[in-house]
KELO-174154 format. One record per residue (C-alpha): chain; x, y, z. Coordinates in steps of 0.5 Angstrom, whole numbers, plus 500, padded with zeros to 3 digits. Layout:
chain/X/Y/Z
A/X/Y/Z
...
This chain:
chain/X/Y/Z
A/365/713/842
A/364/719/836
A/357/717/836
A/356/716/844
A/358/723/844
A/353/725/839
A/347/721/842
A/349/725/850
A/350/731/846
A/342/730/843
A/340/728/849
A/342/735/853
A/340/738/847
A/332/736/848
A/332/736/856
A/333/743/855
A/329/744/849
A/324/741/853
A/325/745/859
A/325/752/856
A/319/750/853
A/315/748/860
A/318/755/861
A/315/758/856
A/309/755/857
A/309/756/865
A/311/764/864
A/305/764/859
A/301/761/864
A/303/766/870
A/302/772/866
A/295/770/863
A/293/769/870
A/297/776/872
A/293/779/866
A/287/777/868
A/287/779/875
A/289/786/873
A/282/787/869
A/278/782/873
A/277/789/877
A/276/794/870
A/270/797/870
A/267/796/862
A/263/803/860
A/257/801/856
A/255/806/850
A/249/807/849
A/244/803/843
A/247/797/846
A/246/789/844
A/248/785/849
A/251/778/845
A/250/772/848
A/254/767/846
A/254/759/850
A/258/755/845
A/263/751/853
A/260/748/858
A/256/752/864
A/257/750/871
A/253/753/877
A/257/758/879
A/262/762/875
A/270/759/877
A/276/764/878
A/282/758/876
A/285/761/870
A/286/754/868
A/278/752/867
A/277/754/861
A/284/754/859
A/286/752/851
A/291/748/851
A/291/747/844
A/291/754/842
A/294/757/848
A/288/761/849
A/284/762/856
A/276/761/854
A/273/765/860
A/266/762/862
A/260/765/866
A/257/760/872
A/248/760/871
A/249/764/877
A/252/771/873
A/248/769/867
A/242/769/871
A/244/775/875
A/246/780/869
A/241/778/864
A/236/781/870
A/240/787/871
A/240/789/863
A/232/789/863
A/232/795/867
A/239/797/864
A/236/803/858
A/243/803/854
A/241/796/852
A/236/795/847
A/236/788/847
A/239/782/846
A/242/777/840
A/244/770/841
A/249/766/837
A/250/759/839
A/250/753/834
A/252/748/840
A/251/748/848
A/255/743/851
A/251/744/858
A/246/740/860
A/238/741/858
A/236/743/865
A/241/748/865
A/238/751/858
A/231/751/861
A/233/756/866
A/237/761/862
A/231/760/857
A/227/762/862
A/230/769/864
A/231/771/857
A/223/770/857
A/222/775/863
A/227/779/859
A/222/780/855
A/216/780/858
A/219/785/863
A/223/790/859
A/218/789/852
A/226/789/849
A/228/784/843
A/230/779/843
A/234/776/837
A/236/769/834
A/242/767/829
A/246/762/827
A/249/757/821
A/247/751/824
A/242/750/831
A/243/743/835
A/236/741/838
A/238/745/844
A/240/751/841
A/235/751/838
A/229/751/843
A/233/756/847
A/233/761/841
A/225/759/841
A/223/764/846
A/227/769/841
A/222/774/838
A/225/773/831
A/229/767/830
A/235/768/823
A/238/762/819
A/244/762/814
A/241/760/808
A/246/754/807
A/245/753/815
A/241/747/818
A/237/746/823
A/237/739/828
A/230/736/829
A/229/730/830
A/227/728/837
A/232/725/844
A/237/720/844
A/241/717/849
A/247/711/847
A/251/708/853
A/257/704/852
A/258/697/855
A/265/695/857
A/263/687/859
A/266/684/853
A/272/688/854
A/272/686/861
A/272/680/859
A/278/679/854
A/282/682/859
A/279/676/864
A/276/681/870
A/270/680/873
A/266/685/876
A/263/683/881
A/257/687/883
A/252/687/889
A/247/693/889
A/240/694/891
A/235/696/886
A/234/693/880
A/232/700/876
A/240/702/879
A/243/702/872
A/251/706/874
A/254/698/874
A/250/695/867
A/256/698/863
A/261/692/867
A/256/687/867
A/252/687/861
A/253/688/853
A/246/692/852
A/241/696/857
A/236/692/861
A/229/692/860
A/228/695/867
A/233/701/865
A/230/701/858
A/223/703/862
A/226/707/866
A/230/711/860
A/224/711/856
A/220/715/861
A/224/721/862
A/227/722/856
A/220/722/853
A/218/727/859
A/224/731/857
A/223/731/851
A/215/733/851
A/217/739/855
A/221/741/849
A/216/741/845
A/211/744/849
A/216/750/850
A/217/750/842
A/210/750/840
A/208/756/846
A/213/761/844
A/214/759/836
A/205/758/836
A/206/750/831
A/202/744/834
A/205/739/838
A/202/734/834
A/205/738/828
A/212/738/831
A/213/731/832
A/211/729/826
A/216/734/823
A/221/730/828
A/219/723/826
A/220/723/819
A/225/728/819
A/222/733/814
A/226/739/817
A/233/736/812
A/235/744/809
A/234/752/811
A/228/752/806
A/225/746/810
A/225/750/817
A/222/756/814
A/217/753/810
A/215/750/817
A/216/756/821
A/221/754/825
A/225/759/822
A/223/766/821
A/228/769/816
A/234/766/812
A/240/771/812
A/247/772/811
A/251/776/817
A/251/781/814
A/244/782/812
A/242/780/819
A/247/786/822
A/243/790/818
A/237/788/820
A/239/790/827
A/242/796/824
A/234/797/823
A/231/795/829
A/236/800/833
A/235/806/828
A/243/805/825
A/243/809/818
A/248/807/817
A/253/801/814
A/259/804/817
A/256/805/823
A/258/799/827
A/253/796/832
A/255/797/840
A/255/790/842
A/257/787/848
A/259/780/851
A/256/777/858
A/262/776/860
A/264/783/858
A/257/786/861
A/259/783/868
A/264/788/869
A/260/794/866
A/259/801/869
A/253/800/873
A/251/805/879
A/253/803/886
A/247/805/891
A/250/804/898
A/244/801/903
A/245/798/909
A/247/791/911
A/241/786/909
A/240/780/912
A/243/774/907
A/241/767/903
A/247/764/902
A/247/760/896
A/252/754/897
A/254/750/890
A/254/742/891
A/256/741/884
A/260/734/882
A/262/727/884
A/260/726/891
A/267/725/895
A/269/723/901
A/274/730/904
A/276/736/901
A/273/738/894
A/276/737/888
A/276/738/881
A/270/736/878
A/268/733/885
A/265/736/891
A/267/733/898
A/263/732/904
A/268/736/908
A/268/741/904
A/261/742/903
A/259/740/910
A/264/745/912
A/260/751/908
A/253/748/911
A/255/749/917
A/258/756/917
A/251/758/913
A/247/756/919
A/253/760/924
A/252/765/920
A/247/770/924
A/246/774/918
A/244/768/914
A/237/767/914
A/236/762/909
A/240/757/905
A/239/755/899
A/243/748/896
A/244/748/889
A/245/741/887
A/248/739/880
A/251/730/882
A/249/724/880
A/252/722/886
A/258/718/889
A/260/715/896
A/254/714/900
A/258/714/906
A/260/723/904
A/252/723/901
A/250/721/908
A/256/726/912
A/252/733/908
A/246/730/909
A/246/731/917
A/249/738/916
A/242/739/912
A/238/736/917
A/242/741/922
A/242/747/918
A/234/745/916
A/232/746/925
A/236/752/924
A/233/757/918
A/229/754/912
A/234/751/907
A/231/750/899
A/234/745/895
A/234/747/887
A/237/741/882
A/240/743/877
A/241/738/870
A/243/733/875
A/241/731/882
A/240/724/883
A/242/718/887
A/247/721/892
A/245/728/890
A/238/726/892
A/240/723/899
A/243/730/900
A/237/733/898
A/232/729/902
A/231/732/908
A/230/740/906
A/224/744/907
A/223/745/900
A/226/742/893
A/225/746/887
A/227/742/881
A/227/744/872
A/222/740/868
A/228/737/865
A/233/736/872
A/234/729/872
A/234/726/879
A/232/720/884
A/235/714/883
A/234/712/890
A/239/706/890
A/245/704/892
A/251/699/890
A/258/695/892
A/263/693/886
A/270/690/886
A/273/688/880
A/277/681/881
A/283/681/877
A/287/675/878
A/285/672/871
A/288/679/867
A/294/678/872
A/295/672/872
A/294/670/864
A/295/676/861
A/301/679/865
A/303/672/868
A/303/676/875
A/300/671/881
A/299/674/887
A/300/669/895
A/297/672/902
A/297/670/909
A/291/673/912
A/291/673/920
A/283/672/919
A/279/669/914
A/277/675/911
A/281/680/912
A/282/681/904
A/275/681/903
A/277/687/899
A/283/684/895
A/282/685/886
A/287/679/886
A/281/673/888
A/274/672/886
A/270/674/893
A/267/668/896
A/259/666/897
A/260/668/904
A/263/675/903
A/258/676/897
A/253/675/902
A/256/680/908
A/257/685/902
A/250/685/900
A/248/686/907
A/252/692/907
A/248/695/902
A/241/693/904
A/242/697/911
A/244/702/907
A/239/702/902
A/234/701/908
A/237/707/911
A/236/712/905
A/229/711/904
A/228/712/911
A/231/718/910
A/227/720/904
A/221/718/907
A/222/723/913
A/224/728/909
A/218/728/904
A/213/726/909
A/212/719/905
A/212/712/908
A/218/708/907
A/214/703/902
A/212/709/898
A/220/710/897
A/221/704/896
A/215/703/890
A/219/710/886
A/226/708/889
A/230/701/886
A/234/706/883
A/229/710/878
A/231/715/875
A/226/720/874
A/225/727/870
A/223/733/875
A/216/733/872
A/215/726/873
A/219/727/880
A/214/732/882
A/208/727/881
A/210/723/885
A/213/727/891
A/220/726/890
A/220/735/889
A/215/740/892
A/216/745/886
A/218/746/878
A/223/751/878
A/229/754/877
A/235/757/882
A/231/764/882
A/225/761/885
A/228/757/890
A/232/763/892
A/225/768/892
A/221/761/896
A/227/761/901
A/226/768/901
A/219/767/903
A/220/762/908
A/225/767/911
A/220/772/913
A/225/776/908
A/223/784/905
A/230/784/902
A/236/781/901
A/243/779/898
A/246/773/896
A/251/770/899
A/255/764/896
A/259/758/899
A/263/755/899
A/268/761/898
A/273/761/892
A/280/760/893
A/285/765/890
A/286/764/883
A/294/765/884
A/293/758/888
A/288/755/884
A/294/755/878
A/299/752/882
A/294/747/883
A/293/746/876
A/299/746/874
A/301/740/878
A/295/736/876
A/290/740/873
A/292/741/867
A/294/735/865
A/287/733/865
A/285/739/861
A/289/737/856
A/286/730/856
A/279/733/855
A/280/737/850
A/283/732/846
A/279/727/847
A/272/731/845
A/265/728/847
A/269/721/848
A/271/724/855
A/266/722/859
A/268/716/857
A/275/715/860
A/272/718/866
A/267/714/867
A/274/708/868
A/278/713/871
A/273/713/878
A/272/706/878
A/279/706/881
A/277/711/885
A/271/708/888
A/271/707/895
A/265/703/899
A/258/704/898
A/256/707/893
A/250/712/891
A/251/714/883
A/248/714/877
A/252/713/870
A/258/717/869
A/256/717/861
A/249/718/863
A/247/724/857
A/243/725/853
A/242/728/845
């Protein structure tokens, strides 16, 4: 009896425990939140010989988010507060004309984001430059390729002298899950259309096809020779040259990326802060440098000028797995964005509309639901696609139909093809877990969709019907949208995944581009003198957002940050359950390195 005592008594002890700390950990949370909405509106004053710090170490979504949960560690209890593409944009062209910042030093070592995305904010730090004639300064310990070629556009680039630098060209590694699958006896039964769409290959091979081989090959090596043409512009070495460094791996220390002007100087921080120091004319060692951070910068002491009302080019942010419903978590529904669609095109003031589109797709019934807003929206006012690091399969369909696509030379996108994929799991069951299933069914195939029988060659076949009507379907819509006929579609379509360079050869875009110059061609399209910038869909209150986060969201940061890179991973087997129908969707695990 003692020892029963004893254990209830531990129990409670631990129930408590547990719970006082889930309340320590919720009060936290709160009064970050609360915290952080009392200073969201603080006006932060900005000195004069300033250096605006630029540092892009966490991933960068399109739009900046206001969930106190998003970038939230768990791990340290720390908020990770993240600019979106749009703010970094927007205030990278406000500091040119800003005369108490003199220029702007990057420090990054790894971007997370995704190469189209480096591209565009590469882009505006070189009309940075050109438009403002002020510096430009790169430093780090160690560059990865894609920092690298962002801290290219630099006027000087610095390296720690025990630092390194990665060159050595692009690569991409998927995993396969067919053995796996194999050992717990499911079968993935797959019917697709398109024997370029690669989104099923991990269920039911062990390596990559021959024709996703291709087609990898393709755009990576189309990538790819766009980096290094950027790198050979802005750092004056020979393409040739450049590859051949990367194919024999030359660059192995700091002496070797300066030895082949990669680099500019080896230095300490502090040899480097001192050189700053110079450039802003600092005497002194004791006199610190004014710098300030882009997050910090969004909320400077800028001069407001009222004027009066301009017309408007909303700018609605499609980002994520396409979904049927409201958007969620990493998701974007079709009811949510349809919804955004619409009220830009009843919006009087709207004169424009551009969709920023960063998706490898989803349901292709959702994909097919957004599309007609954009066909409604398209006999309405101009509306301008701009596709971010990824705009393919379903983030294609929904693209299709606008007046003008803009797309980075490193966007990743068509992938025109559609799939069906219902695993049978009555071996795993039945063998593994010794579960049988019975069924009475009123109609022959009224479990057509069960996971506890293989499908039957008949109800393959109704299947694989089903998605050649949808296939038939989106490159019907493709072809009337870019003025192709189906047959061209077809010969480019078969679930090719293309880079935007190559895309724009073959019709699937109009122009190479980042979101500022879709913005400027819907302005254009508009008749527009002036304009301001709308954006939808609206974000909700952050206070809302926390509660969402709290009862779901911050179990999956948790999961995130614990798993690192392989996170996708667990992703990728996590939306097989979810899917629902047909499906438009590239790889969950497409990235490349």
């Amino acid at each position: 009896m003692k020892q029963f005592f004893k254990y209830v008594l531990a129990t409670i002890v631990g129930i408590l425990l547990s719970s006082f700390l889930v309340f320590i950990i919720f009060i936290g949370i709160i009064g970050y939140a609360i915290s952080s909405a009392g200073t969201s509106g603080k006006v932060i004053n900005v000195k004069e010989n300033s250096v605006l710090l630029i540092k892009l170490d966490e991933i960068i979504s399109d739009r900046t988010g206001n969930n106190p949960l998003e970038n939230f560690d768990f791990s340290t209890f720390q908020a990770n507060p993240q600019l979106g593409l749009n703010d970094i944009l927007k205030y990278l062209e406000m500091a040119e004309d800003d005369s108490r910042i003199k220029g702007i030093a990057i420090e990054t070592t790894g971007i997370e984001t995704g190469i189209a995305t480096v591209e565009e904010i590469r882009n505006a730090l070189k009309k940075f430059k050109e438009r403002s004639g002020k510096f430009v300064y790169a430093y780090s310990e160690v560059y990865t390729q894609k920092s690298y070629y962002l801290a290219s556009v630099a006027d000087s680039v610095f390296l720690n002298p025990a630092g390194m630098m990665e060159l050595r060209g692009l690569a991409y590694q998927g995993m396969f899950f067919k053995g796996a699958l194999e050992k717990l006896e499911v079968e993935a039964q797959i019917i697709r259309h398109g024997k370029f769409k690669s989104a099923v290959e991990p269920f039911m091979l062990d390596k990559m096809s021959a024709e996703n081989k291709e087609q990898t090959r393709k755009y990576m090596g189309s990538i790819w020779n766009h980096l290094v043409a950027g790198i050979s512009e802005t750092r004056n070495i020979n393409v040739e040259r450049i590859n051949q460094l990367a194919d024999s791996v030359l660059v192995q220390s700091a002496e070797d990326a300066v030895k082949y002007e990669l680099i500019d100087q080896l230095c300490f921080r502090d040899q480097y802060l001192a050189i700053l120091r110079t450039k802003l004319g600092i005497e002194s060692e004791k006199d610190k440098i004014n710098f300030i951070s882009l997050a910090r910068y969004t909320h400077a002491d800028f001069q407001e000028t009222k004027l009066e009302k301009k017309p408007e080019i909303a700018v609605i942010y499609a980002s994520g797995d396409i979904i049927s419903g409201k958007s969620v978590q990493e998701s974007m529904g079709s009811e949510t964005i349809s919804e955004a669609i619409k009220k830009a095109r009843l919006d009087d003031n709207v004169k424009a509309i551009v969709l920023r589109v960063n998706s490898p797709g989803g349901s292709a019934l959702a994909s097919d639901v957004m599309w007609r807003e954009v066909v409604l929206a398209k006999q309405a006012k101009p509306v301008v696609v701009s596709m971010g690091d990824v705009a393919a399969s379903g983030g294609y369909y929904i693209s299709c139909a606008a007046n003008k696509i803009f797309a980075s030379p490193n966007t990743i996108t068509g992938s025109i093809g559609v799939f069906g994929m219902i695993p049978n799991m009555q071996g795993m069951f039945k063998n593994k877990l010794g579960i049988t299933t019975d069924t009475v069914n009123t109609n022959k195939h009224a479990d057509i969709l069960t996971v506890f029988r293989p499908l039957t060659a008949e109800e393959k076949n109704i299947i694989q019907m089903s998605v050649e009507k949808i296939y038939d379907d989106f490159i019907t819509k493709v072809a009337e949208g870019r003025n192709l006929t189906k047959e061209q579609v077809d010969e480019v379509g078969q679930g090719r995944v293309w880079s935007g360079e190559d895309a724009l050869k073959i019709g699937l875009v109009d122009e190479i581009g980042g979101l500022s110059d879709a913005i400027l061609a819907a302005k254009e399209l508009a008749g527009l003198d002036a304009h301001r910038v709308k954006e939808f869909p609206e974000l909700p209150d952050p206070f809302e957002e926390l509660m969402k986060g709290l009862s779901g969201q911050g179990e999956e940061v948790l999961i995130r940050n614990f798993l690192g890179e392989e996170y996708i991973y667990y992703k990728q087997l996590k939306n097989v359950k979810k899917q629902r129908g047909i499906m438009a969707k590239m790889p969950e695990e497409f990235e490349i390195y």
